[in-house]
C-alpha positions as CSV (number, residue, x, y, z in Angstrom):
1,X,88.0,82.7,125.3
2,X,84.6,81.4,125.5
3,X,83.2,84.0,123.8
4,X,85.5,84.4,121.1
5,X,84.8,80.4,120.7
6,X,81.4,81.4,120.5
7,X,81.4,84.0,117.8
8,X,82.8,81.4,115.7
9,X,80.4,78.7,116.0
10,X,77.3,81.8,115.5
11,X,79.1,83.0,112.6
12,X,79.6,79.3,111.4
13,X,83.4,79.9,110.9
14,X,85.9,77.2,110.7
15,X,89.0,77.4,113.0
16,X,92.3,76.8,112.0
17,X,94.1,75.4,115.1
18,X,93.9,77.1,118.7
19,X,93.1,80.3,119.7
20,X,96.6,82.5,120.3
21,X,97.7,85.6,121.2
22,X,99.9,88.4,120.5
23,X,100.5,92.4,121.8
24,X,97.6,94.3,120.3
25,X,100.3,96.7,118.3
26,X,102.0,93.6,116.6
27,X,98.9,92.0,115.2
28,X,96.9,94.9,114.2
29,X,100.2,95.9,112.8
30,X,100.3,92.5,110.6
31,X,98.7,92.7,107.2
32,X,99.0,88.9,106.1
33,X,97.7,85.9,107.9
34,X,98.5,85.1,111.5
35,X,100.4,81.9,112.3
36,X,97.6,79.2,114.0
37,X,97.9,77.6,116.7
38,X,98.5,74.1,117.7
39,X,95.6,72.5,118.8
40,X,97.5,70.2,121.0
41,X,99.3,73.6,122.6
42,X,95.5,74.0,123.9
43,X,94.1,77.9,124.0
44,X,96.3,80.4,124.7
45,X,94.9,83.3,127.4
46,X,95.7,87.1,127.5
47,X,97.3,87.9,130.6
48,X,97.4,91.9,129.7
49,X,94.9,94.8,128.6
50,X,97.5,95.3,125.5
51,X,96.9,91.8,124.3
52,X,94.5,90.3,121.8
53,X,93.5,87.1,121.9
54,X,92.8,85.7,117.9
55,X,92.1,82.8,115.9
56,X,92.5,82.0,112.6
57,X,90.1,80.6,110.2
58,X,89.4,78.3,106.9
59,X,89.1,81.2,104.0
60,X,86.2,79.3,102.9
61,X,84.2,79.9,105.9
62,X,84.3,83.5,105.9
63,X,83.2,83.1,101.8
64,X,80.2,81.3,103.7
65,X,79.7,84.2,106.3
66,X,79.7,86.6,103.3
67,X,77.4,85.1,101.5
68,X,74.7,84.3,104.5
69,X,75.2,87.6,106.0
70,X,74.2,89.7,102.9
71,X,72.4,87.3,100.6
72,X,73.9,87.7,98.0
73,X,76.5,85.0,97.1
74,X,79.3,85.8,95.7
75,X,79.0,89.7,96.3
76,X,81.6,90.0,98.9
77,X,84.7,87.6,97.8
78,X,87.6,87.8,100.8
79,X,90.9,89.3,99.1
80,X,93.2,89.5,102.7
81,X,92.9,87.4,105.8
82,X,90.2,87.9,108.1
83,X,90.5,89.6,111.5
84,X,88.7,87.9,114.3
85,X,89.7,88.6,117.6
86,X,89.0,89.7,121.7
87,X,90.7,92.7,122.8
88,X,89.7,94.1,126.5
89,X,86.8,91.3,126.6
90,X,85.4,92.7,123.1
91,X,84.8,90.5,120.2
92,X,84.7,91.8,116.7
93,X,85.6,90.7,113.3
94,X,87.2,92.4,110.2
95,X,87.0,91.1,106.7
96,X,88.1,92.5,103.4
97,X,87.0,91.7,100.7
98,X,86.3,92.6,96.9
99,X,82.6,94.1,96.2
100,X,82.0,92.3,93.1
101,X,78.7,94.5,91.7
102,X,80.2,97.9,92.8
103,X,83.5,97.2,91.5
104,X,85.8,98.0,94.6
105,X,87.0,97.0,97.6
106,X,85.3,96.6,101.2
107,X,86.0,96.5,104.3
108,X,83.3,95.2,106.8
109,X,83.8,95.5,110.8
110,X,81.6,93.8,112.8
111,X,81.1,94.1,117.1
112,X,79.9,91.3,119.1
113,X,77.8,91.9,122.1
114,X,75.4,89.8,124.3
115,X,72.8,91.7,122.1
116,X,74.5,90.2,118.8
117,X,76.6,91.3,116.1
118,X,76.4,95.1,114.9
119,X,78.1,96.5,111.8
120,X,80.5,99.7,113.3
121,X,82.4,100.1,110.1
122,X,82.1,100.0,106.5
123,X,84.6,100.9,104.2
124,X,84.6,101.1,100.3
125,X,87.8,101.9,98.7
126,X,89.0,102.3,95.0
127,X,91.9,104.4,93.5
128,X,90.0,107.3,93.1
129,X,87.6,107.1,96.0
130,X,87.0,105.8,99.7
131,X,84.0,106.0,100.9
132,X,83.1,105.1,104.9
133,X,80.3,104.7,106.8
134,X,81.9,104.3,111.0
135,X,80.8,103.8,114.3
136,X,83.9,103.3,116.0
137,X,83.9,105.9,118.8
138,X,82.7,103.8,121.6
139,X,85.8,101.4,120.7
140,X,89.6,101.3,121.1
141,X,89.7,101.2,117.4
142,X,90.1,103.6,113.6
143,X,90.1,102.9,110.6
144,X,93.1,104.4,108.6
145,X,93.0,105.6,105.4
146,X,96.1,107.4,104.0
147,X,97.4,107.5,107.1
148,X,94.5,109.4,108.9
149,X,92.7,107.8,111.2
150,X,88.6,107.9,111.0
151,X,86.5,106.7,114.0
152,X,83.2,108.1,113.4
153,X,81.0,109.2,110.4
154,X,79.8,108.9,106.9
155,X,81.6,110.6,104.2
156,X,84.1,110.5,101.3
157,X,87.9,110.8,101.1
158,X,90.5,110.8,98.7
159,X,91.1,107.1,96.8
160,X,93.6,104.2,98.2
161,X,94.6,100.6,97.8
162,X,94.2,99.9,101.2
163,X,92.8,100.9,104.6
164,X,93.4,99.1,108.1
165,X,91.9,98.6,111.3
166,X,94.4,99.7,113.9
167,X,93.9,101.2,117.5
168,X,93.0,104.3,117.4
């Protein structure tokens, strides 16, 4: 949990409570917020492979992330709650948000490693058209769009209103 502790304070993201967990299926699965928490309940530790340990943070903070990250402020404005997590000893971090100068939705993956934090997916979505850009294929994870799973590639695909981050 140390790590995951760690990402947030590099990333300068605000926690909301304790970290939890959860079966990998049910919170990749969720779509809306996870529950935090309580600090005084202390961490919680993972004590499978097919558990995640997450945490949740201050929507403002990942705003602040944004807005660092790219240099740009105000670009990338969050529109669904954040996924930042440790599955099998692997941190990443999944934000979606609205691209305010192109006019669609994004969603932005990011790895942490002791090398630091690499972008392995990007995903633009309108309507009419989804674009990706994935690196995924070394990981347990897809991105789903339309009900297909992607790991790997840049290309276009038909429009949606929403893609997720699930195991692949």
């Amino acid at each position: 949990m140390v790590k995951l502790r760690n990402l947030l304070i590099g990333a300068g993201l605000t926690a909301v409570g304790a970290i939890g967990t959860k079966a990998a299926v049910d919170y990749f699965r969720n779509r809306g917020e996870e529950e935090a928490v309580d600090e005084a309940e202390g961490d919680q530790e993972v004590t499978s492979s097919e558990e995640v340990a997450y945490v949740v943070v201050e929507p403002d903070s990942v705003q602040e992330f944004l807005d660092n990250s790219f240099g740009d402020p105000g670009r990338y404005v969050p529109n669904r709650p954040p996924k930042i997590f440790e599955y099998q000893d692997e941190d990443y971090m999944v934000i979606w948000a609205e691209d305010t100068q192109q006019n669609k939705n994004q969603m932005l993956v990011f790895h942490y490693t002791d090398e630091g934090r690499k972008m392995v997916a990007s995903v633009g979505y309108t309507s009419s058209v989804t674009d990706y850009n994935l690196s995924l294929s070394d990981t347990p994870f897809a991105v789903e769009v339309n009900e297909q799973k992607l790991t790997g590639g840049k290309g276009e695909t038909q429009g949606t209103d929403n893609v997720d981050f699930v195991l692949a």
